[in-house]
C-alpha positions in Angstrom: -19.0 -40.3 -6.0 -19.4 -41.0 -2.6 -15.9 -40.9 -2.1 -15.4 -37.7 -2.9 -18.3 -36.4 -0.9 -16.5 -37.7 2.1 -12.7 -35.9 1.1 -14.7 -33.0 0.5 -16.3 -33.1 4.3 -12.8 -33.9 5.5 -11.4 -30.9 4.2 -14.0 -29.1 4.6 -13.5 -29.8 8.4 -10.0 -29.4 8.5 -10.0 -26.2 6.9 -12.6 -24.8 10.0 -10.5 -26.3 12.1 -7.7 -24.5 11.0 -9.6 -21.4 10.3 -11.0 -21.6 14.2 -6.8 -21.8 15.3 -6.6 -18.1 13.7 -9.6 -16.7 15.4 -9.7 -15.5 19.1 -11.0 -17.7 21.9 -14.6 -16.3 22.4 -13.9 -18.1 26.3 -10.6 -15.6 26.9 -11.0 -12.5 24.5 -13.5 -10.4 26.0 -14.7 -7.0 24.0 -12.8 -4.9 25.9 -9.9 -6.9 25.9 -8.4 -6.6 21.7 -7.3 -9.3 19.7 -3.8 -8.5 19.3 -2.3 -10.9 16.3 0.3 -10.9 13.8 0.0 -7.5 12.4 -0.9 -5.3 15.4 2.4 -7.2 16.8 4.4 -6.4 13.8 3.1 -2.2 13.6 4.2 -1.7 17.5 7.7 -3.4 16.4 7.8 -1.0 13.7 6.7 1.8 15.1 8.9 1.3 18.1 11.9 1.1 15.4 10.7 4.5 13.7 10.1 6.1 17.2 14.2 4.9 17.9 16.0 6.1 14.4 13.9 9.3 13.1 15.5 10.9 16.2 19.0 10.0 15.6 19.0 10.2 12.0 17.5 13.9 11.6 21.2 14.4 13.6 23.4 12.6 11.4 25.0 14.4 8.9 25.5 11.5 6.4 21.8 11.0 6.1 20.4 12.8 3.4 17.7 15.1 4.1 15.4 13.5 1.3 15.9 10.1 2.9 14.8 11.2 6.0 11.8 12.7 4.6 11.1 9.6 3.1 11.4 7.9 6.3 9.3 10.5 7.9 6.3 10.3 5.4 6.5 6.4 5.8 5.9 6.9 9.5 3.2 9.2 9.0 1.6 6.9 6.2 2.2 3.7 8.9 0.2 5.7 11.3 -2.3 6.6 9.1 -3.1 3.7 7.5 -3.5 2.0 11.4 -6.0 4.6 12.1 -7.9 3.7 9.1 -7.9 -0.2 9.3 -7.7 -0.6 13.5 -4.7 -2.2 13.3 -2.9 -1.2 16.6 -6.6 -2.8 18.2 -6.1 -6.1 16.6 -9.2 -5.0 14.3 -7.0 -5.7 10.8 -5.7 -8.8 12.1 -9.7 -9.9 12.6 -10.3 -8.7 8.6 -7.7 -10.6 7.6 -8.8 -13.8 8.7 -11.6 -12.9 6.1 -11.3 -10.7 3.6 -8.6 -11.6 0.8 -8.7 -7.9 -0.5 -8.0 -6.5 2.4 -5.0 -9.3 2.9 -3.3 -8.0 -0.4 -4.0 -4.5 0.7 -1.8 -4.8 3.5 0.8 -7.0 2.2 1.4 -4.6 -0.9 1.7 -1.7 2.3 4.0 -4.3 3.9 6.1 -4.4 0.9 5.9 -0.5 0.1 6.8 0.3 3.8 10.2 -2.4 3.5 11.0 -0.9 0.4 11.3 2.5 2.1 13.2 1.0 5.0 15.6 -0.8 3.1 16.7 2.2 0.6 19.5 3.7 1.4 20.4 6.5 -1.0 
């Protein structure tokens, strides 16, 4: 029994310590400076790569019009659903860290939003 009291300390330690890697340094993230992570990263890519082709594809004949609609109402849903979670201010990163719902949330967004990317019609 004791054994297992220890592993269970052990892990119990190395899972804070990991846990602690994930979350900003208290020392260098002030609160006017955002914690900008893995998600709030990946929305300014994509929303830099919507802000490039929705321009040149609403001019390109071979595009049909309902894919770019598509395209267009993914953009506006991307934006919206930032608004909503923080995400461009690092705030959904943060949640992440601890809340599994909202970490299923976003990756079924995730994999809505590369569906819509990836369909060509």
């Amino acid at each position: 029994m004791m054994g297992s009291k220890h592993v269970d300390q052990a892990a119990h330690r190395r899972i804070t310590n990991w846990r602690n890697t994930l979350l900003p340094d208290a020392d260098t993230t002030s609160s006017d400076t955002p914690y900008i992570g893995s998600i709030a990263r990946l929305y300014s890519s994509v929303c830099d790569l919507y802000r490039c082709i929705l321009p040149k594809l609403s001019s390109d004949e071979s595009i049909p019009t309902s894919l770019y609609r598509t395209l267009e109402r993914g953009y506006s849903s991307l934006i919206l659903w930032s608004y909503d979670y923080g995400v461009a201010q690092g705030k959904l990163d943060l949640a992440l860290i601890h809340s599994r719902e909202i970490r299923e949330a976003t990756i079924s967004f995730l994999v809505r939003m590369f569906d819509v990317l990836s369909t060509r019609k």
